[in-house]
C-alpha positions in Angstrom: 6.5 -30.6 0.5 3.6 -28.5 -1.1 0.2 -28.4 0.2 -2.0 -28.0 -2.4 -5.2 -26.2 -1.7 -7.1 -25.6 -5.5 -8.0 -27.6 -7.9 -8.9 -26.5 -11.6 -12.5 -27.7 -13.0 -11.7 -29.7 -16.0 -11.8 -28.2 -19.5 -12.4 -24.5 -17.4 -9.1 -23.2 -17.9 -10.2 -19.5 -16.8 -11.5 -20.8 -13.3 -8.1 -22.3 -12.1 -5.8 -20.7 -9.9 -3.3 -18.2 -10.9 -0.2 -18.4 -9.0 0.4 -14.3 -7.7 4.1 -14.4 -9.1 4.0 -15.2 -12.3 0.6 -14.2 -13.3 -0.1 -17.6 -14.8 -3.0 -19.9 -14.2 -2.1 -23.4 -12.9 -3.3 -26.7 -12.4 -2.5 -26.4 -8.8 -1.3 -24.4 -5.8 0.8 -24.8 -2.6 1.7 -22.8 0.7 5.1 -21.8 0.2 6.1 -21.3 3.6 4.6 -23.4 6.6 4.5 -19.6 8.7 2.7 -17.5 5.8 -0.4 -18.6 4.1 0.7 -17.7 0.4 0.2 -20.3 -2.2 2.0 -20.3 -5.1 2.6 -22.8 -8.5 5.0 -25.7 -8.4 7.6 -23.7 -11.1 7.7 -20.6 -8.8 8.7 -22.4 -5.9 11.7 -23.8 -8.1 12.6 -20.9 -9.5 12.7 -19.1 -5.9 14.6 -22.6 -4.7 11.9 -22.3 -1.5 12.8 -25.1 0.7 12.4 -25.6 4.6 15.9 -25.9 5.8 15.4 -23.0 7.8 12.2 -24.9 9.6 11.7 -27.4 12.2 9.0 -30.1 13.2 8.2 -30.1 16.9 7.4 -33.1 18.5 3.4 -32.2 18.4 3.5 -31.9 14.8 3.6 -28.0 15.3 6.4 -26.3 12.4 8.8 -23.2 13.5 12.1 -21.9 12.8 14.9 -23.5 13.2 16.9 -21.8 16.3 20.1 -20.1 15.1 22.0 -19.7 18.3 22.3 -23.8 18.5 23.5 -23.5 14.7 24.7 -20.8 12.9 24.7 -21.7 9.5 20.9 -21.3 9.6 21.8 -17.5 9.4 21.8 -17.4 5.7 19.0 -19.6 5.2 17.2 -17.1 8.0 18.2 -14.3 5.8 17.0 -16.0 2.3 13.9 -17.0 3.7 12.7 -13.3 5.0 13.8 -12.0 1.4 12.1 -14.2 -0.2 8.7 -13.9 2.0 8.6 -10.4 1.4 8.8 -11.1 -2.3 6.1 -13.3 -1.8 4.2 -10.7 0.0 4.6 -7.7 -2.2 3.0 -9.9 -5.3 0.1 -11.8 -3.0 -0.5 -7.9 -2.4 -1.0 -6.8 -6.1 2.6 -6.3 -7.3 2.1 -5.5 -11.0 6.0 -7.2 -11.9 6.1 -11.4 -11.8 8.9 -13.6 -10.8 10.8 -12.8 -14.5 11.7 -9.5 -13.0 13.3 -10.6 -9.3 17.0 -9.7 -10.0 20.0 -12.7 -8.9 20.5 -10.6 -5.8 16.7 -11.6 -5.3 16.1 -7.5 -5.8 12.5 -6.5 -6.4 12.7 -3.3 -8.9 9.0 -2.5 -8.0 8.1 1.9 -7.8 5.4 3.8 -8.3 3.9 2.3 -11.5 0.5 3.5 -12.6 -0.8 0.2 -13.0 0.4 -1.6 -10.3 -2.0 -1.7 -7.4 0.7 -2.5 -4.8 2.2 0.7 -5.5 -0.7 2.7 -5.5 -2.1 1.4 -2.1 1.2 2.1 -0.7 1.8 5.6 -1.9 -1.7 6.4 -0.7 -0.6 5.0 2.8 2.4 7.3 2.5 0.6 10.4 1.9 -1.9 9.8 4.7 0.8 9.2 7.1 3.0 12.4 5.7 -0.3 14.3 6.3 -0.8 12.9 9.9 2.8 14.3 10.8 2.5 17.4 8.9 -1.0 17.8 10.9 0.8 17.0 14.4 3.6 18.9 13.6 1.5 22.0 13.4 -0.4 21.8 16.2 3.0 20.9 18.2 4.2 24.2 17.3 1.3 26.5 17.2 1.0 29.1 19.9 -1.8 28.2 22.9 -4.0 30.5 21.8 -4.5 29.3 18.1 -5.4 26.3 19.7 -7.7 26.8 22.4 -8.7 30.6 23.2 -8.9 31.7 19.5 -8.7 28.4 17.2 -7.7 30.0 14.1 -6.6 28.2 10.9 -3.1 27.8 10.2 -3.1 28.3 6.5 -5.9 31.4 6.1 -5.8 32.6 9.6 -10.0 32.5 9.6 -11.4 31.7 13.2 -13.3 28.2 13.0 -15.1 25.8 15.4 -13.6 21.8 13.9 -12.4 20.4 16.6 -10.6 16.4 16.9 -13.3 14.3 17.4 -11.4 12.1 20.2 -9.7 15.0 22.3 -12.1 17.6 21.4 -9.3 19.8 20.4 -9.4 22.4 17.6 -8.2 21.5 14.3 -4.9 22.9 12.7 -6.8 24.2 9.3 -10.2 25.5 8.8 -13.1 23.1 6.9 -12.4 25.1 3.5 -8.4 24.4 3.8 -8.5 21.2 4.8 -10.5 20.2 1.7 -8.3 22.0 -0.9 -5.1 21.0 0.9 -6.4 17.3 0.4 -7.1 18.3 -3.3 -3.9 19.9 -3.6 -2.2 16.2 -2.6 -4.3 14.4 -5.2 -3.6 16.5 -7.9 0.3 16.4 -7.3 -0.2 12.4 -6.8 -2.3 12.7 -9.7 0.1 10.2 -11.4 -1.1 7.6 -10.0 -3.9 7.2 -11.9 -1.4 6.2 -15.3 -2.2 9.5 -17.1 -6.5 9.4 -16.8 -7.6 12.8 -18.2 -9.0 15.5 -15.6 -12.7 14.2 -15.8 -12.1 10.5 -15.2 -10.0 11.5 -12.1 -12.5 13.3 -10.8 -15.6 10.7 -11.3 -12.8 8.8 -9.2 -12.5 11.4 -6.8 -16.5 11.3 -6.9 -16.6 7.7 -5.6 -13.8 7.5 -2.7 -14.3 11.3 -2.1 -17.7 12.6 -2.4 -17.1 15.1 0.8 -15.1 17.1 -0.9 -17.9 17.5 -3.8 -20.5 18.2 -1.1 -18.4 20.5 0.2 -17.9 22.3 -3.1 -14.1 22.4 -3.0 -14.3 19.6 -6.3 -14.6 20.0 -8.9 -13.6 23.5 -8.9 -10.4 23.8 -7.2 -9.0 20.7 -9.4 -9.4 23.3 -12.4 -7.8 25.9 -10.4 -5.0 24.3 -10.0 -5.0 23.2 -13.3 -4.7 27.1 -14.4 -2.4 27.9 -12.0 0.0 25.2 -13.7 -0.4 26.4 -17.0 0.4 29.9 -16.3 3.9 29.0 -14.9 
């Protein structure tokens, strides 16, 4: 059974709920799951057939999944029930696509679209943590005396003094290179922004990065690389 949690002012169509998978305001929404706190409108939940065979109610009133070593057929209810919670997930976290688009094989074709904010948020998670490794990597492999006696900067071979706040360490790359190898990474990932024109980028650049403008790299380097494009 649902539980309802939001109720529409009358004649205010505008100010009641939207159910996150299929982008449609509705009269009224319910937790899907007893385990996730992610509502969604009475059609949805019969078009994703979400049920609670896979739950159980304790004796204190408390709901849990339902062991599958007593009873194995709960496997493929199990199995459903994760699929369809991460569906769930993905469009309570911004997924651009609505519940037309879930494939019979319950198949989410979600990717990098420019207008999705699910997919941006994730591919800006991915490039931070491809940065982190790249960063670790290098200072893995660099010779002892790059790191502590001479700290010099693995991409212009400058002496610096940045050093990692929490270990006190010197830094793999130099002030200057870490700014335009950050640039360098938003202007291949530049897609993301669904085709914004060099100027709009940057006032965006402006407002999540403004070190890299007080720095000077931006907006500078951006048009650098930009050149360097165009003469290939």
């Amino acid at each position: 059974m649902m539980t309802p949690i939001q109720l529409p002012i009358k004649n205010i169509g505008d100010i009641a709920p939207m159910c996150p998978v299929c982008k449609q305001h509705t009269g009224i929404l319910g937790q899907a799951y007893p385990i996730r706190d992610i509502y969604v409108c009475r059609g949805c939940t019969q078009r994703l057939a979400i049920n609670l065979k896979a739950f159980v109610m304790g004796k204190d009133g408390s709901v849990s999944l339902r062991d599958t070593v007593d009873d194995a057929s709960m496997w493929g209810e199990r199995a459903r029930l994760m699929t369809v919670i991460a569906i769930l997930k993905r469009f309570a976290g911004g997924c651009a696509l609505t519940v037309d688009d879930i494939a019979e094989d319950m198949h989410l074709p979600c990717g990098n679209r420019p207008r999705c904010r699910k997919c941006k948020n994730e591919a800006r998670y991915t490039a931070t943590i491809l940065a982190n490794a790249r960063t670790h990597i290098a200072n893995r492999n660099a010779p002892m005396y790059r790191m502590v006696a001479f700290p010099l900067c693995l991409r212009c071979g400058q002496m610096h003094g940045r050093v990692i706040e929490f270990n006190g360490l010197p830094t793999t790359y130099c002030q200057q290179c870490d700014d335009e190898l950050a640039v360098e990474g938003f202007y291949r990932g530049r897609a993301i922004w669904g085709g914004a024109d060099d100027e709009s980028i940057l006032d965006r650049l402006y407002k999540s990065m403004p070190r890299l403008f007080e720095h000077g790299v931006l907006p500078n380097y951006w048009y650098v690389l930009r050149q360097k494009e165009e003469r290939k």
